[in-house]
C-alpha positions in Angstrom: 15.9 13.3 9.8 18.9 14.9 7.9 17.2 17.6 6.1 20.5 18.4 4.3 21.6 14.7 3.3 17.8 14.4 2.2 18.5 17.6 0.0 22.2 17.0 -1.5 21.0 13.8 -2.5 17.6 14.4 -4.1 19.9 17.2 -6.3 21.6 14.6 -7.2 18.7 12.5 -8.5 16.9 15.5 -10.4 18.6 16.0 -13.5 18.1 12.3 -13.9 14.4 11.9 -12.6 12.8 9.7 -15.3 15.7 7.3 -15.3 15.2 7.1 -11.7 11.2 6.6 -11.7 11.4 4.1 -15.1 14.2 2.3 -12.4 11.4 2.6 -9.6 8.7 1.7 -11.4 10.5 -1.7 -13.1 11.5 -2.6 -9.1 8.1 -2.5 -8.1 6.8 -4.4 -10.5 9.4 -7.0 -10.7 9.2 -7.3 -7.3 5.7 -6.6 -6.6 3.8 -8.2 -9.9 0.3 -7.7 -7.9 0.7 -4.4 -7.8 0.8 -4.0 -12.0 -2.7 -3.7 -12.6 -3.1 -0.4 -10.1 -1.7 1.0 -13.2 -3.5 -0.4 -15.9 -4.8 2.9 -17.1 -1.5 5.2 -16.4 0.0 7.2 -18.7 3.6 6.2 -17.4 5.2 9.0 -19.0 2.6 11.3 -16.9 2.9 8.8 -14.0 7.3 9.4 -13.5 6.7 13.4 -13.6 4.2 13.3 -11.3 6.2 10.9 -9.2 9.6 13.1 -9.0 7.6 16.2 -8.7 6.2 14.7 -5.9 9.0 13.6 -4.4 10.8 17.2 -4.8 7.7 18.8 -2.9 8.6 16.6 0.2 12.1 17.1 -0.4 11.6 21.0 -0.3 9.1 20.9 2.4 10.2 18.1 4.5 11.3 20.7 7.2 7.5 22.4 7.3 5.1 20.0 7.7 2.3 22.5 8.1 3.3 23.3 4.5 3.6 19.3 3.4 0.5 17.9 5.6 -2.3 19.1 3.5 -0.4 18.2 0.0 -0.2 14.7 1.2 -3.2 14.8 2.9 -4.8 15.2 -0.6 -2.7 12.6 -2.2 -3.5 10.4 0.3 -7.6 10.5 -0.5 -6.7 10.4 -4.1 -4.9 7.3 -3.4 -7.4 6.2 -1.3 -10.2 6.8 -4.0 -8.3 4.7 -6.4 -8.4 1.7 -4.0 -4.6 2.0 -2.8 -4.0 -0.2 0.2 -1.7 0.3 3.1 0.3 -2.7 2.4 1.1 -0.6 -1.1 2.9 2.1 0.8 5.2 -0.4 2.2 6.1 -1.8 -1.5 6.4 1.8 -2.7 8.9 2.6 -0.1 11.0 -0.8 -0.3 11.1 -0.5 -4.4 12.1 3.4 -3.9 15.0 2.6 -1.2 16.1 0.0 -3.6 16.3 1.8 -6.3 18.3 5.1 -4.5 20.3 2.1 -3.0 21.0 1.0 -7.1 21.8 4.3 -8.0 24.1 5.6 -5.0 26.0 2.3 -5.2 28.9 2.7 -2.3 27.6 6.0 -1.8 24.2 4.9 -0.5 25.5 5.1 3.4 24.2 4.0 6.8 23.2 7.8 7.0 21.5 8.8 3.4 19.6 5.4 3.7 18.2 6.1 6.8 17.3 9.8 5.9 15.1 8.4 3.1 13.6 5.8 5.1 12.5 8.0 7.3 11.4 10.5 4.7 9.3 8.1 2.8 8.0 7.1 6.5 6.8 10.7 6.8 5.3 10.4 3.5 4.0 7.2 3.8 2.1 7.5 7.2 0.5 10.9 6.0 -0.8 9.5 3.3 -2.2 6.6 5.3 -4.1 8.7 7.8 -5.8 10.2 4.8 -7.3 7.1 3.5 -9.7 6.9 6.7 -10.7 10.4 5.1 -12.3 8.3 2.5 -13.9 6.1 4.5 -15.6 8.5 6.8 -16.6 10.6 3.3 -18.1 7.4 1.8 -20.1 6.3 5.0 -21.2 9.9 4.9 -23.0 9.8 1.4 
């Protein structure tokens, strides 16, 4: 993964983080209606910090993932908890390179596309392995 092309871009998307989570979250659920009522009790306005603060924490640790593993780790059982699925990380990741795709226009590249593919891959697969966490946790009790 290009740690800098990961980097450059993601400064470019911070001053402008809510626009690009409202943009996120209106992809995924235009494209993704089913997954509307995971959110029925959000506070969107809470939901788009916590989503770009999330994202810059990979962003700044994608290059230590002792340092990233247990954050997403965490998330992971959260998401788990909540009854997040999977198949939901695969929407998430689609909607998100969709929307970077929207926002870079011509500068969305072979390159920077990949880079975040593969970031929200990392990301993604973390936060999978966590959900058998919850399992095992529940079978436990």
């Amino acid at each position: 993964m290009n740690v800098t092309v990961l980097r450059s871009t993601f400064a470019e998307l911070a001053p402008h983080a809510d626009d690009v989570a409202r943009a996120f979250y209106a992809r995924l659920f235009s494209t993704w209606p089913q997954a509307r009522p995971l959110f029925t009790e959000t506070d969107f306005t809470e939901q788009r910090r916590k989503l770009m603060a999330s994202v810059a924490a990979v962003v700044a640790a994608v290059d230590k993932p002792e340092a990233l593993a247990p954050a997403l780790q965490s998330l992971g059982r959260r998401h788990g908890e909540i009854g997040i699925q999977p198949r939901h990380y695969q929407w998430v990741s689609a909607a998100m390179l969709a929307t970077l795709s929207d926002r870079f226009g011509e500068r969305w590249t072979p390159e920077v596309a990949h880079t975040w593919d593969e970031a929200l891959h990392v990301v993604s697969q973390s936060m999978i392995a966590a959900h058998g966490d919850v399992g095992a946790a529940a079978k436990t009790r």
